[in-house]
KOLDOFI-493567 format. One record per residue (C-alpha): residue number from 1; residue in three letters; y negated, z negated, x. Coordinates in steps of 0.02 Angstrom, whole numbers, plus 32768, in hexadecimal, padded with zeros to 4 digits. Each point is the difference from the previous one (the first is absolute). Last residue first. Layout:
N
PT dokol tormi    Y    Z    X
PT   NUM   ALA    Y    Z    X
...
END
This chain:
339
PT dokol tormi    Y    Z    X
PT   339   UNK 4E8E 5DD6 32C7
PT   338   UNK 7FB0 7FE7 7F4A
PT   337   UNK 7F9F 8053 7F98
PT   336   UNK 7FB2 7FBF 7F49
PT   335   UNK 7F77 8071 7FE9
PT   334   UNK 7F8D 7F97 804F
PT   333   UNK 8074 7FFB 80A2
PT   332   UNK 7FF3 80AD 801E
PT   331   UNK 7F42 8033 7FBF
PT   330   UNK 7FD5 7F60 8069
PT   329   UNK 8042 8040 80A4
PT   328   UNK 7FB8 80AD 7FE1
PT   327   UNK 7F5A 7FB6 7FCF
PT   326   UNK 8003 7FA1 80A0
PT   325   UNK 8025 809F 8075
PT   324   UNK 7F78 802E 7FA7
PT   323   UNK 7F74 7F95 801B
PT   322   UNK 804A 7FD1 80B8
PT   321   UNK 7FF9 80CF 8026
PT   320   UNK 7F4C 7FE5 8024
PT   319   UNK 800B 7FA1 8086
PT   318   UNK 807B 807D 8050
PT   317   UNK 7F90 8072 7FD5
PT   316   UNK 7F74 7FB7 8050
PT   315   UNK 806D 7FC9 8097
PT   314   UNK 8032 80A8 802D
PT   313   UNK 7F95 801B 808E
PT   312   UNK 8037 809F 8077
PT   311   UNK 7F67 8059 7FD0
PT   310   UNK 7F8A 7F6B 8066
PT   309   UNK 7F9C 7F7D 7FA2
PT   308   UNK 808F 7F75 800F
PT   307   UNK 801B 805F 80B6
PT   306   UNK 7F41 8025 8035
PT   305   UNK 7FE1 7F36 7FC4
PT   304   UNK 807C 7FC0 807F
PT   303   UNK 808C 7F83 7FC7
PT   302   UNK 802D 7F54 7FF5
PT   301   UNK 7F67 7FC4 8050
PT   300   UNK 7F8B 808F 7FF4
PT   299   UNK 7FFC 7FED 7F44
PT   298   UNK 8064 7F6B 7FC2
PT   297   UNK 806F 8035 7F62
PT   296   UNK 7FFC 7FD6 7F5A
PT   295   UNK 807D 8053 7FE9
PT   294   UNK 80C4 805E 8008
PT   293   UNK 7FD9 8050 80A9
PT   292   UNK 804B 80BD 8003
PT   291   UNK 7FC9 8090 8095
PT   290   UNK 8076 809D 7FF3
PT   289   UNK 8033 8039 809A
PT   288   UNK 7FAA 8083 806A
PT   287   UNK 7FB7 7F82 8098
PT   286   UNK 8010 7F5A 7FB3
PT   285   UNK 7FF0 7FBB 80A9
PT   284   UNK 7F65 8070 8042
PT   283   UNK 7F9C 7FE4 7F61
PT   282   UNK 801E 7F4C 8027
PT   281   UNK 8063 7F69 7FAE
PT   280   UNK 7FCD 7F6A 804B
PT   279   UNK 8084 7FB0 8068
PT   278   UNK 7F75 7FE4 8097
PT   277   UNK 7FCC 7F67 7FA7
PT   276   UNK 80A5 7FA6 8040
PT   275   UNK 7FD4 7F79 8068
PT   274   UNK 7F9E 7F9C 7F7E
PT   273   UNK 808F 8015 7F94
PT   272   UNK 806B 7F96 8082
PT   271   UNK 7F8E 7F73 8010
PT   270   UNK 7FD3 7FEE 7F4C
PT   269   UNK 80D2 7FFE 7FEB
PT   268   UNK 7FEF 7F6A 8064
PT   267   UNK 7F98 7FAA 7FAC
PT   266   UNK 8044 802B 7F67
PT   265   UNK 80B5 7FC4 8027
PT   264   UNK 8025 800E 7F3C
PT   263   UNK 80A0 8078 8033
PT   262   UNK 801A 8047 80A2
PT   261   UNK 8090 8057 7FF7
PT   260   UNK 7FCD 804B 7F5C
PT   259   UNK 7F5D 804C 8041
PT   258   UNK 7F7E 800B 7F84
PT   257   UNK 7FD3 809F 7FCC
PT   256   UNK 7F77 80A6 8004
PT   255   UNK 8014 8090 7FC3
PT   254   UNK 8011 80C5 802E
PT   253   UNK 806F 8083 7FB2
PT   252   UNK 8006 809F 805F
PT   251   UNK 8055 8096 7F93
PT   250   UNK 8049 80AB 8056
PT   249   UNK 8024 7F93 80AE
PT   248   UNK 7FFB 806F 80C0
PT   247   UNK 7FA4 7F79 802E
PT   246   UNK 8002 7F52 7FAB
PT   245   UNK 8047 7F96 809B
PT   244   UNK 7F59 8000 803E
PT   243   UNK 7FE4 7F45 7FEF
PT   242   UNK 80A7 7FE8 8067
PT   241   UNK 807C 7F6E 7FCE
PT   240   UNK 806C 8076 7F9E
PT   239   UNK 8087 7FC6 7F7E
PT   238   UNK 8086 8099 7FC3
PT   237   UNK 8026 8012 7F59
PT   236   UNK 807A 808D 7FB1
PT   235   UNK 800E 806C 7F57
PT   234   UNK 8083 8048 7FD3
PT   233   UNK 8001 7F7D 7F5F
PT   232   UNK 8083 7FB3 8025
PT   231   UNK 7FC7 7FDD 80AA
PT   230   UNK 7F42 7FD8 7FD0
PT   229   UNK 8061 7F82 7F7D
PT   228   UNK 8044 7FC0 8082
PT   227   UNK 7F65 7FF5 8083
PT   226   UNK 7FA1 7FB8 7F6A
PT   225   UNK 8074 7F62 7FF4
PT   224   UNK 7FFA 7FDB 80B4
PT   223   UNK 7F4A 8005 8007
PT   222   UNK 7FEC 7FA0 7F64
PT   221   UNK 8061 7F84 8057
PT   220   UNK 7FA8 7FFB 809D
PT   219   UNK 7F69 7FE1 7FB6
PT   218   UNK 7F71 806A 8047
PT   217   UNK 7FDD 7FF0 80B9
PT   216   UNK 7F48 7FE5 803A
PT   215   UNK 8034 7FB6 809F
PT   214   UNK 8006 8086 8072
PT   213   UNK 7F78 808D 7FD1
PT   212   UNK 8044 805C 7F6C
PT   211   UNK 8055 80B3 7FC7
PT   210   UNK 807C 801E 7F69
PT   209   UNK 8044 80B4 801E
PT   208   UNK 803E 802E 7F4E
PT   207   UNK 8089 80B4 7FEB
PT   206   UNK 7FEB 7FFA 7F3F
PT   205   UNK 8091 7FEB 7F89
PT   204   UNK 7FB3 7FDC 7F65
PT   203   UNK 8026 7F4D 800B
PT   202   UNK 7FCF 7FF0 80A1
PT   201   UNK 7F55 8027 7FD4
PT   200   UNK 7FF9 7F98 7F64
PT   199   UNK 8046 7F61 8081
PT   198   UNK 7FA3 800A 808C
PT   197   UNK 7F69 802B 7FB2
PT   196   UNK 7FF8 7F6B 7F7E
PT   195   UNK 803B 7F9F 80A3
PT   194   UNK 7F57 8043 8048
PT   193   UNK 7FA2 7FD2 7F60
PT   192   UNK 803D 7F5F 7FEF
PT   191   UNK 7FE0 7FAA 80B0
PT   190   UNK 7F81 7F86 7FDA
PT   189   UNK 7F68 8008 8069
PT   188   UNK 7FBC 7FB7 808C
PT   187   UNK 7F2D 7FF8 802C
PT   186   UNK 7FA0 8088 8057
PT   185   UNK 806A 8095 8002
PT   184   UNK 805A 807A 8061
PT   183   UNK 8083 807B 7FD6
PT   182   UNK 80C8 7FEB 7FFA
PT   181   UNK 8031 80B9 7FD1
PT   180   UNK 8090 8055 7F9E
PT   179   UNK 8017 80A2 802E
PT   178   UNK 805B 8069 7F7E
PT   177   UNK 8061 8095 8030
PT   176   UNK 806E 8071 7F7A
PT   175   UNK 8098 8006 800C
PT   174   UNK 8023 7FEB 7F48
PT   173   UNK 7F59 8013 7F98
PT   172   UNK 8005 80A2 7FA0
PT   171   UNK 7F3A 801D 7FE5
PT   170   UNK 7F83 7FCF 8084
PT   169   UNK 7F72 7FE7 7FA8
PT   168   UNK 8019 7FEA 7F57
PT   167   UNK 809B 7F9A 8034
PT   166   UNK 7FCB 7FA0 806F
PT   165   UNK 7F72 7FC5 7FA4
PT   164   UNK 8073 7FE5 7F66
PT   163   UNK 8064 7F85 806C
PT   162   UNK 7F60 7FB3 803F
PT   161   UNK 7FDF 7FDA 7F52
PT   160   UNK 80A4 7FBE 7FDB
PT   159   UNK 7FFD 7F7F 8091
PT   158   UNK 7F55 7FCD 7FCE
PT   157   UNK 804C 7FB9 7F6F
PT   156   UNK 8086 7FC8 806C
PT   155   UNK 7F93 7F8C 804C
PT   154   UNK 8082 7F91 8057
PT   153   UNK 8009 7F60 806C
PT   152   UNK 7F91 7F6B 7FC9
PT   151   UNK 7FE9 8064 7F4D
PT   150   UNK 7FA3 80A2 7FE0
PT   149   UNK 7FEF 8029 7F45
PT   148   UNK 80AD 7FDA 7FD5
PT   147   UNK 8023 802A 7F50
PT   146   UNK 8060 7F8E 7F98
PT   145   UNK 806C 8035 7F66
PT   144   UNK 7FFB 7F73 7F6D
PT   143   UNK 8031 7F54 7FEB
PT   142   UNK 7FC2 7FC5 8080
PT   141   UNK 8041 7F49 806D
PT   140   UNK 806B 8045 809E
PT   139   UNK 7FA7 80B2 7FFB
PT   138   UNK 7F4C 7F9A 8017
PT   137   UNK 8042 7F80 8080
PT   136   UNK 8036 8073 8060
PT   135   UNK 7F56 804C 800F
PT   134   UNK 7FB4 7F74 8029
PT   133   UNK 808F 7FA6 8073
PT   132   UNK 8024 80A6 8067
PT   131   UNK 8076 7FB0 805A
PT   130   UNK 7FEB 8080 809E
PT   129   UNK 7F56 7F9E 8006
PT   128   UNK 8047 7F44 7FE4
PT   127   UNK 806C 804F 8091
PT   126   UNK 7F76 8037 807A
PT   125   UNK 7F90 7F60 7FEC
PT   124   UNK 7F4F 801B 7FFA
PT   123   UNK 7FD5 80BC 7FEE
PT   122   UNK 7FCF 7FDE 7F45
PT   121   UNK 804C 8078 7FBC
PT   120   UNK 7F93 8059 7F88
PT   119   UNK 801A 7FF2 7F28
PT   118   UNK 7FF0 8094 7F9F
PT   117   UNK 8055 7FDF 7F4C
PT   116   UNK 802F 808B 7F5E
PT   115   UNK 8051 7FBE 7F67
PT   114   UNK 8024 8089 7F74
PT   113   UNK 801C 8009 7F5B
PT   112   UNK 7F86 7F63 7FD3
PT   111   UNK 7FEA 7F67 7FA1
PT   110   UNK 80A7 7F9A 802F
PT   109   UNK 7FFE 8030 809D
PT   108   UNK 7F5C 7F8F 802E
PT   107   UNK 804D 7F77 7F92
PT   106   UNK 808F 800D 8096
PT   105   UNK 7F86 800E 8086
PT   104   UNK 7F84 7F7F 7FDF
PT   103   UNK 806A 7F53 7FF0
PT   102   UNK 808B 8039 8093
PT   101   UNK 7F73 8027 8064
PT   100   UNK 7FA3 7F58 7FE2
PT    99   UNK 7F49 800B 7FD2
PT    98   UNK 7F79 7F76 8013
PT    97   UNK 7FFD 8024 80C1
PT    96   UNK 7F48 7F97 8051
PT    95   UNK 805A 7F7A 8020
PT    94   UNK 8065 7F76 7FA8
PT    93   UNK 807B 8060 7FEC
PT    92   UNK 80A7 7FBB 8057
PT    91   UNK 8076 8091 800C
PT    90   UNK 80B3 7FEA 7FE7
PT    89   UNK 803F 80B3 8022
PT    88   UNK 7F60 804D 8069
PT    87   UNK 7FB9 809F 7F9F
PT    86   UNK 7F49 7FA3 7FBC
PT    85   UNK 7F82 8064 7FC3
PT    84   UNK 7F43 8011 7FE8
PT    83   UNK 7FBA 801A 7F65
PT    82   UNK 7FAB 809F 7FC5
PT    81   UNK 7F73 8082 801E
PT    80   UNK 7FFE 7FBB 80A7
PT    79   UNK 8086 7FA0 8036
PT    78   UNK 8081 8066 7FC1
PT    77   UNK 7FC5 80C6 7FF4
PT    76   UNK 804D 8023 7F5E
PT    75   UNK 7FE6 80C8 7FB9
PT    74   UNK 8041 8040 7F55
PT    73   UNK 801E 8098 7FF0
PT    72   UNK 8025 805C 7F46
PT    71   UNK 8072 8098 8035
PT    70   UNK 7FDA 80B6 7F8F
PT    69   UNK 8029 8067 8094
PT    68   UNK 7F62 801D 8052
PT    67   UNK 7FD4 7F4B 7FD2
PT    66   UNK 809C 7FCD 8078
PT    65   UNK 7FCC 8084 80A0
PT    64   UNK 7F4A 7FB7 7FEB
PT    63   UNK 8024 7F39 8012
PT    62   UNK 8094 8031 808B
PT    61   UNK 7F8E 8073 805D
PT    60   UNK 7F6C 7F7B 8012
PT    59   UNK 8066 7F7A 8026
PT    58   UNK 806F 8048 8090
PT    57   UNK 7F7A 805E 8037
PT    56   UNK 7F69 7F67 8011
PT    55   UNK 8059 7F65 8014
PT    54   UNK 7FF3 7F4F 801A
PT    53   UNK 8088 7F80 8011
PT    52   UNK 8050 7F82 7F79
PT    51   UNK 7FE6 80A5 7F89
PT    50   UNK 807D 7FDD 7F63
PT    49   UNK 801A 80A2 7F9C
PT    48   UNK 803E 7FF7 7F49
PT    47   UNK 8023 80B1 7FA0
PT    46   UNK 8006 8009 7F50
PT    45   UNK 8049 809B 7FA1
PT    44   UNK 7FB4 803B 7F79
PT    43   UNK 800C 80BB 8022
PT    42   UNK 807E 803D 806D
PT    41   UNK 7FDA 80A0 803B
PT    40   UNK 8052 8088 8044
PT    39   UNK 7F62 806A 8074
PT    38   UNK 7FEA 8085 7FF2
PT    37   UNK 8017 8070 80AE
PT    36   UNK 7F68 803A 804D
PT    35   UNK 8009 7FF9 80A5
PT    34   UNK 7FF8 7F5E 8024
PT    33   UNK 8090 7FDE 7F7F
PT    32   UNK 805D 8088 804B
PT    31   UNK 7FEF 7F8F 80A5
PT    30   UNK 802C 7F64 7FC6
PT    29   UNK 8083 8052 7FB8
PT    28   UNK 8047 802E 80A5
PT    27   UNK 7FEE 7F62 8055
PT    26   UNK 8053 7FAE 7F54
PT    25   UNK 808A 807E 8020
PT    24   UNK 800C 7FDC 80BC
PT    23   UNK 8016 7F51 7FEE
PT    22   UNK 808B 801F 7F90
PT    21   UNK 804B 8076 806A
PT    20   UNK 7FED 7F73 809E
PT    19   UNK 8048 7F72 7F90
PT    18   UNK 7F9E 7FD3 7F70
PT    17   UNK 800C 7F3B 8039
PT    16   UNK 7FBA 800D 80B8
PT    15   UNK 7F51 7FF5 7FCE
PT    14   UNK 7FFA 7F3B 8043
PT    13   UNK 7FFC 7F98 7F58
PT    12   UNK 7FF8 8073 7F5A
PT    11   UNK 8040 7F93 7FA1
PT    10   UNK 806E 807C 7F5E
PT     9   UNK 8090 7F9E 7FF1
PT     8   UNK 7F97 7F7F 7FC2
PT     7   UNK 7FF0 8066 7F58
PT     6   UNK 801F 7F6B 7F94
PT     5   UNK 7F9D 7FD8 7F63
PT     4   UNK 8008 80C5 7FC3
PT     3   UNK 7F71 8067 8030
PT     2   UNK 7F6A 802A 7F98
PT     1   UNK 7FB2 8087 7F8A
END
């Protein structure tokens, strides 16, 4: 079994392209499949998965959700287990890069099904960032669908897992309230996850309180764009500056992210995190909701051990959903689906 040549229309870039029912299908199946559900499989097919950045879930659940269904993976990690490579247009490389992009990713194609990249920002430059040069640069040049497995701003395999959280848990989705929450942490990180948030949640029509200390902003733009499709959705998004904004919330979401406003100023980002260790998600903060984190997280940091420990923790299943969540993603697109 295999695809035809060209089944771009099929990149799965930011988890917008199934539309909120088709985003709730694959949420749903994910969810048969976990419970028992066989699975549709596509035997022979060949999936390619290029690791620039570690992983543990995102790895892990895509290598088992593809044998489950009959997928041959095949993992890259550049740098390690292969060359390095270059992405700049007119590249000198006479360094330590002995592969060009536009040399790797089109042979690349050319022996799988599917293409699959994860690739952070690098929390340098804001625009080479909303750019997305890596991933980008993987739709521009393959010949085959692309799977996004967390770029410089989305994670929309994540996205679907949450999505199947949500639903398991809370069931219909529209109106219901998600607090999304800026938490502390000892070095910056990319901002992925909470867009990923912003954007599934909105889709679905979810009532989102996005709460952080001054400074630690998300793009405006994203912003923007999930307060529409919130609107469409009847949903809505409101922006908090109070680390208790959660109460009264069914589902607390808690990560930490760079500010956009203040974009590769480390230094003085440092300054500003530092100041903000009382964000850390308490037993007292969560109060009833639904506690999610999408991992690894930082223990007493982040979050307190009686919450991630606590009845109200749904980070193990939401961890768990990645695995099929993935399969349900595969199952679709391995069988030839499109948006």
């Amino acid at each position: 079994m295999g695809l035809p040549p060209k089944t771009c229309a099929a990149h799965y870039f930011d988890g917008t392209e199934p539309g909120p029912d088709g985003l709730m299908a694959l949420a749903q199946r994910a969810l048969e499949l976990r419970d028992g559900s066989s699975p549709r499989r596509c035997d022979g097919l060949r999936l390619g998965a290029v690791f620039f950045n570690p992983s543990l879930r995102t790895r892990t659940s895509l290598e088992a959700a593809a044998v489950a269904l009959g997928i041959h993976p095949m993992i890259i990690q550049p740098g390690k287990d292969a060359w390095g490579w270059a992405f700049e247009d007119g590249a000198i490389m006479d360094g330590g890069q002995a592969e060009h992009v536009r040399d790797a990713v089109p042979v690349l194609s050319s022996y799988v099904d599917l293409l699959a990249v994860r690739s952070f920002a690098r929390l340098i430059d804001p625009e080479e960032d909303r750019a997305e040069p890596v991933l980008g640069a993987f739709m521009g040049l393959s010949s085959r669908p692309v799977l996004n497995l967390e770029s410089c701003r989305w994670h929309p395999m994540q996205g679907l897992a949450d999505a199947a959280t949500w639903v398991s848990r809370l069931g219909p989705l529209r109106g219901k309230r998600l607090a999304l929450s800026w938490a502390p942490h000892p070095k910056p990180l990319p901002a992925a996850v909470p867009n990923q948030v912003l954007l599934t949640a909105s889709m679905l029509g979810m009532d989102i309180t996005l709460a952080h200390p001054e400074g630690f902003d998300l793009d405006p733009q994203i912003v923007g764009r999930a307060t529409g499709l919130a609107r469409v959705g009847g949903g809505a998004l409101t922006v908090s500056h109070s680390p208790d904004a959660a109460a009264g919330a069914d589902v607390v979401y808690a990560k930490s992210w760079s500010g956009f406003s203040g974009y590769g100023d480390r230094v003085g980002e440092a300054v500003r995190r530092a100041a903000c260790a009382d964000w850390m998600m308490t037993r007292e903060r969560v109060g009833g909701a639904g506690f999610m984190h999408c991992l690894p997280v930082r223990r007493n940091v982040v979050v307190e051990d009686s919450v991630l420990d606590g009845p109200r923790s749904w980070v193990t299943e939401q961890a768990g959903l990645r695995m099929w969540t993935a399969m349900a993603l595969l199952e679709h697109l391995g069988r030839g689906g499109t948006w």
